[in-house]
Backbone as numpy.savetxt, mean C-alpha at the origin, in Angstrom:
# Nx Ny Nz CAx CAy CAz Cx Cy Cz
-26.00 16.77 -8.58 -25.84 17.66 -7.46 -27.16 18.41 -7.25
-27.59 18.61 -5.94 -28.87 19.34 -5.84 -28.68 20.58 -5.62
-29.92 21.91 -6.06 -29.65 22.99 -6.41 -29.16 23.78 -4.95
-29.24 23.02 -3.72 -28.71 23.90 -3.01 -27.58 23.29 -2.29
-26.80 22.25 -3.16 -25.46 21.81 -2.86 -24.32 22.35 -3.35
-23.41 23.11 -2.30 -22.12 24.07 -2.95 -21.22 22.54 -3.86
-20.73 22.93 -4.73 -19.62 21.53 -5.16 -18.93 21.51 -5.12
-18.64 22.53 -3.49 -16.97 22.33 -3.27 -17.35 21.34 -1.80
-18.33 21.28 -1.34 -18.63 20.53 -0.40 -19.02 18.92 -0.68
-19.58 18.83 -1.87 -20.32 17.77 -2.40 -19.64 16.71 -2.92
-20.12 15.28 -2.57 -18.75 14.26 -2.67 -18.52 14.47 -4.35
-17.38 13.78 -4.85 -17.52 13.78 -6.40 -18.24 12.67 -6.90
-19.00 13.07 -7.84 -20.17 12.16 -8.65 -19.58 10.88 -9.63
-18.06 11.15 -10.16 -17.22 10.62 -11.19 -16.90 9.17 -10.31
-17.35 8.12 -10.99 -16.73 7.24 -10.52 -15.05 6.82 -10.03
-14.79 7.52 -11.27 -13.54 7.16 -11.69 -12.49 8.14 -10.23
-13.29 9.48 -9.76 -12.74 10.14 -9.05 -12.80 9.53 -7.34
-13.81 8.50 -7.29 -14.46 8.18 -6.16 -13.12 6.80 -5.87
-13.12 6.37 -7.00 -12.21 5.20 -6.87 -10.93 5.23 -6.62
-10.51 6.43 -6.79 -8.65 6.42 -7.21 -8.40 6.27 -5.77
-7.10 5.99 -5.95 -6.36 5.61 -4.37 -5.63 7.16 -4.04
-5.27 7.92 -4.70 -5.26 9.09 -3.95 -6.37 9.83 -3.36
-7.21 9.72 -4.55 -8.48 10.77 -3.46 -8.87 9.69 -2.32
-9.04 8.45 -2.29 -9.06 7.89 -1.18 -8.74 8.00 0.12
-7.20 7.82 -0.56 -6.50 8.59 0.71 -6.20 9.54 1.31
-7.06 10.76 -0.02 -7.21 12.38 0.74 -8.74 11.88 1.95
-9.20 11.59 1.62 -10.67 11.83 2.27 -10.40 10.80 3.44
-9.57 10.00 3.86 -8.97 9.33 4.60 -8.80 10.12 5.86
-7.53 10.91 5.28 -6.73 11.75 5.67 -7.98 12.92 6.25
-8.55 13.44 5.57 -9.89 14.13 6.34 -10.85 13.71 6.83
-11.18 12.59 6.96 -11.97 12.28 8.34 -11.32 11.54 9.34
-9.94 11.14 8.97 -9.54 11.12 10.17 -9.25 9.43 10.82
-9.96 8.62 9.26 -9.55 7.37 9.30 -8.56 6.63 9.46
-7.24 7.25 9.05 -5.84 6.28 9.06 -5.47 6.37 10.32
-5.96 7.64 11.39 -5.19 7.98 12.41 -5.78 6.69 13.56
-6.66 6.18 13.38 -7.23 5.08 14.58 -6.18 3.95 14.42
-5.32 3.23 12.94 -5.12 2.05 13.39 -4.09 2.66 13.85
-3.34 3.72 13.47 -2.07 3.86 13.86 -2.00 4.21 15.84
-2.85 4.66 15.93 -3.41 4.52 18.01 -3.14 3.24 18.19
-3.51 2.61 17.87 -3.92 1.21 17.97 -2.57 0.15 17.59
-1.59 0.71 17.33 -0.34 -0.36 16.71 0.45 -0.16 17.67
0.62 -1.32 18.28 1.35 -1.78 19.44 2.20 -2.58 19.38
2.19 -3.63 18.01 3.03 -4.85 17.86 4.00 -4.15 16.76
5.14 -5.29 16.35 5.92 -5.05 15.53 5.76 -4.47 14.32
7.05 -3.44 14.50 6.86 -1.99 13.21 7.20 -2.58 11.83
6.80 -3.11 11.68 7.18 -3.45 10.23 6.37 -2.68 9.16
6.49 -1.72 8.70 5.72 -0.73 7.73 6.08 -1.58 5.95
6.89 -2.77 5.60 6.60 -3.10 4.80 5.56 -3.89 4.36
4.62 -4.60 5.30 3.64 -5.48 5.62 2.23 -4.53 4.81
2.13 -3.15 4.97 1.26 -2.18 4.47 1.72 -2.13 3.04
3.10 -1.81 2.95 3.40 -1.05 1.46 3.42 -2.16 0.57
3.46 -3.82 1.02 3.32 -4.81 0.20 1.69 -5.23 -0.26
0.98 -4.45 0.96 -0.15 -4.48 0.42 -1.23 -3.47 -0.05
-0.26 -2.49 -0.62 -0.79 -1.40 -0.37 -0.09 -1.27 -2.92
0.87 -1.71 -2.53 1.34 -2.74 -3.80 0.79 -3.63 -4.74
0.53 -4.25 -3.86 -0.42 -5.15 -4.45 -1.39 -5.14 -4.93
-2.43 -4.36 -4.18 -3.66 -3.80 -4.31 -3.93 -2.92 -5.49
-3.17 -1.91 -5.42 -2.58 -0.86 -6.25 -1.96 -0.85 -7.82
-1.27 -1.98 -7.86 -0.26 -2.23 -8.21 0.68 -1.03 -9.01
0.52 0.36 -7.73 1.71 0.97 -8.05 2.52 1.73 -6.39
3.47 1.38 -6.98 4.58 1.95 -5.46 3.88 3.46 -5.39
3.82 4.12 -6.05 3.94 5.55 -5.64 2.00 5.79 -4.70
1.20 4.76 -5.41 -0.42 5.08 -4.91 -0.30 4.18 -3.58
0.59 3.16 -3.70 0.72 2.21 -2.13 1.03 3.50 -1.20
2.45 4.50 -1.53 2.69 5.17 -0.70 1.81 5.93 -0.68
1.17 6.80 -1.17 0.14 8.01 -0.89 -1.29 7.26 0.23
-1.52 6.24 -0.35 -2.60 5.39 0.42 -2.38 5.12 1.86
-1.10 4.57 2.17 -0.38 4.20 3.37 0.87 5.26 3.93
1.41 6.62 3.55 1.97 6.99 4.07 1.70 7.66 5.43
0.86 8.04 5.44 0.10 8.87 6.39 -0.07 7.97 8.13
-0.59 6.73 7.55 -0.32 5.46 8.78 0.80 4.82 8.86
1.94 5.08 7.67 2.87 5.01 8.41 3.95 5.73 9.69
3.52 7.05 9.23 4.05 8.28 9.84 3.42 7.71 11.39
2.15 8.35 11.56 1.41 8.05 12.78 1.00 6.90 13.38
1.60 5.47 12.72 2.38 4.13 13.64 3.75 4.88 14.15
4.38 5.06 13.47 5.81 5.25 13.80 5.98 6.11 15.19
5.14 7.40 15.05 4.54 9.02 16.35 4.23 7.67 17.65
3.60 7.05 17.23 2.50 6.04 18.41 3.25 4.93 19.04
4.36 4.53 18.20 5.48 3.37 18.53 6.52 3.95 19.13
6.83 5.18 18.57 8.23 5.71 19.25 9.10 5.28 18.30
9.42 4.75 17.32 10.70 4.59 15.83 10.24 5.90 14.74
11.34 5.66 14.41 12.05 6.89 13.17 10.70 6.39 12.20
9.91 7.87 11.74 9.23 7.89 11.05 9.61 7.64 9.06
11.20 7.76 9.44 11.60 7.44 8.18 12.05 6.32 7.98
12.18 5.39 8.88 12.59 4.13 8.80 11.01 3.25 8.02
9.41 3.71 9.07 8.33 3.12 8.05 8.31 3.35 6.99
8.60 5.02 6.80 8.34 5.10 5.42 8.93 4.77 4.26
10.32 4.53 4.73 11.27 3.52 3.79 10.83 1.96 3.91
10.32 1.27 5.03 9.61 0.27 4.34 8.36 -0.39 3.68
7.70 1.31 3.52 6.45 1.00 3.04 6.94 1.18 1.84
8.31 2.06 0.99 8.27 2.34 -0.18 9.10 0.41 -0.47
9.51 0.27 0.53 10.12 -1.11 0.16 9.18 -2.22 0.16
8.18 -2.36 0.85 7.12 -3.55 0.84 6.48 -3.07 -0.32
5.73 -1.64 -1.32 5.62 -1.45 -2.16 5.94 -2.23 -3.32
7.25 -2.18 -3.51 7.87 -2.87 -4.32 7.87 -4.58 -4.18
7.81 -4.91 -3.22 7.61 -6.52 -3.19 5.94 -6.71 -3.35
5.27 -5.86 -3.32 4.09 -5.87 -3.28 4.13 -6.27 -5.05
4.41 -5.23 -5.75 4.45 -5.42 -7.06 4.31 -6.57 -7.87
5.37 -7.44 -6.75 6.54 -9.13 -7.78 4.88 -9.56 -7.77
3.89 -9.52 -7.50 2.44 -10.30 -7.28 1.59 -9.76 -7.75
1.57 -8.67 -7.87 0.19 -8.06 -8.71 -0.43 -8.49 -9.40
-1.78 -8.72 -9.75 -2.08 -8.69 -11.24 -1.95 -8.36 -11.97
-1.69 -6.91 -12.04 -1.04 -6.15 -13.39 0.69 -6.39 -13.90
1.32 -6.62 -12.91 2.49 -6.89 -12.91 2.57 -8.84 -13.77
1.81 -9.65 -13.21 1.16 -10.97 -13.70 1.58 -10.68 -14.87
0.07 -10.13 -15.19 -0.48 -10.24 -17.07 0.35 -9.36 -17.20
0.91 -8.72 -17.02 1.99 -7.85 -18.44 2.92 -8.73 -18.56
3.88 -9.33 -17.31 4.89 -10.18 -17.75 4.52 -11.30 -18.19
3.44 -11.89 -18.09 3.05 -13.23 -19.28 2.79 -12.75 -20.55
2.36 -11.51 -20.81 1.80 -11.06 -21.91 2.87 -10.96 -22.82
4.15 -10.62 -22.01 5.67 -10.23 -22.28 6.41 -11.02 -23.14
5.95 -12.62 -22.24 6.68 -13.36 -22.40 5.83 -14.23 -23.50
5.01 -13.84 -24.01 3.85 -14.58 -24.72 3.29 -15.83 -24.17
3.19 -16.05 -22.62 2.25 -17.11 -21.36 1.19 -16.88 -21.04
1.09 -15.87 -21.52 -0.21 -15.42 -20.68 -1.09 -16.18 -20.17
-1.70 -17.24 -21.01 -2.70 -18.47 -20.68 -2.05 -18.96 -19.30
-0.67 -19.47 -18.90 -0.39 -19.41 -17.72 0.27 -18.24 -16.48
-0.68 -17.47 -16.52 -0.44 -16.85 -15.39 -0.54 -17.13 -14.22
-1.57 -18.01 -14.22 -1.72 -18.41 -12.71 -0.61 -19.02 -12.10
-0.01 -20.16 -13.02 1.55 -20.79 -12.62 2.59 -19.47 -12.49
2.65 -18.65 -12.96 3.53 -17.27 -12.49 3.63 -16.90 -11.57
2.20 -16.62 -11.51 1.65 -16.13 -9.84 1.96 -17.33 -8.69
2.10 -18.65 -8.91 2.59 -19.87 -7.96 3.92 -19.60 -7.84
4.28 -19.79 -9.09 5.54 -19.95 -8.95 6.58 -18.58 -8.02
5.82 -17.17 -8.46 6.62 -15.89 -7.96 5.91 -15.83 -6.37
4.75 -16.76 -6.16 4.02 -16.16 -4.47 5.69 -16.63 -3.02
6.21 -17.86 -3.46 7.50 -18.41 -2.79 8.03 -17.11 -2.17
8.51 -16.58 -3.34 9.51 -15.89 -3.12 9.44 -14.80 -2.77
7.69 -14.12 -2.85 7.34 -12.86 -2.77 7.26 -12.93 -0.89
6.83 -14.41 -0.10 6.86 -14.54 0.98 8.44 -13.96 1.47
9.54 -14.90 0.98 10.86 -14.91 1.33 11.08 -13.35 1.30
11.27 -12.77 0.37 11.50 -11.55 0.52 10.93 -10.57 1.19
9.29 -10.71 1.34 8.74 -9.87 2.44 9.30 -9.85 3.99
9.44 -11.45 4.19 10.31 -11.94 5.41 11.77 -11.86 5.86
12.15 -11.44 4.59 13.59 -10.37 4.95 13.41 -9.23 5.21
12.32 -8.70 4.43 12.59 -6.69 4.74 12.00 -6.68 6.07
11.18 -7.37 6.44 10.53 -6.85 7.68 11.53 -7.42 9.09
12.23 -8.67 8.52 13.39 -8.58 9.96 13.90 -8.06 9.70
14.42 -7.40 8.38 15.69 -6.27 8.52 14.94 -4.76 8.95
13.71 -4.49 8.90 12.83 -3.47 9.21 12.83 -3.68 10.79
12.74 -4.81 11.41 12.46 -5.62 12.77 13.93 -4.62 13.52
14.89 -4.99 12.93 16.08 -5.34 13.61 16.49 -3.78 13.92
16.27 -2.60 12.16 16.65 -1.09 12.52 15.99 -0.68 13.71
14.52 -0.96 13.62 13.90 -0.18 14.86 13.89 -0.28 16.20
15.04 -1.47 16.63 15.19 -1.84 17.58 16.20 -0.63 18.39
């Protein structure tokens, strides 16, 4: 930090602080980034499509939601549907987000003592992680109608 930088103004230096998906999504949230795609969402509300990848990415429901709640809210303001209907399917695509993770992967091969095949896990669970995404979001499709 330089000597005439306040460090309440100054980004954080910590990698580890720069990376997390909450402060991410605070500094998001303050400049003002999440609010453009949600202007911009015109097509079908499906808010599990985010929280599955927001899941995935993450691989935890609660940082998918903090990352993506905020664009879900303000799709929902911009679409005209129940802001609690996205946010129940972002906490629900969350969770399907999970069945794929990497971390979710290697622990359950690790579990199961496979580990060497994870990648066949990950084949074998991608099927179904489609199928199920493709239910919540017509059943997400169908409430907001």
């Amino acid at each position: 930090m330089r000597l005439n930088e306040s460090p309440c103004t100054a980004p954080p230096r910590n990698p580890a602080t720069r990376t997390s998906v909450p402060g991410e999504a605070y500094r998001f949230r303050l400049v003002g980034r999440n609010a453009a795609p949600a202007r911009r969402a015109t097509t079908n509300p499906n808010g599990a499509q985010a929280g599955a990848l927001g899941g995935f990415v993450t691989g935890s429901g609660t940082s998918a939601n903090v990352l993506f709640g905020s664009l879900q809210t303000g799709a929902a303001n911009a679409l005209g549907v129940s802001a609690n209907l996205l946010a129940a399917a972002n906490v629900m695509g969350a969770g399907i987000g999970k069945m794929i993770c990497p971390q979710s992967i290697a622990i359950g091969t690790a579990a199961a003592l496979i580990a060497p095949r994870a990648g066949e896990a990950f084949k074998r669970a991608f099927p179904w992680f489609l199928a199920v995404l493709a239910l919540a979001c017509l059943v997400c499709g169908l409430l907001a109608l």
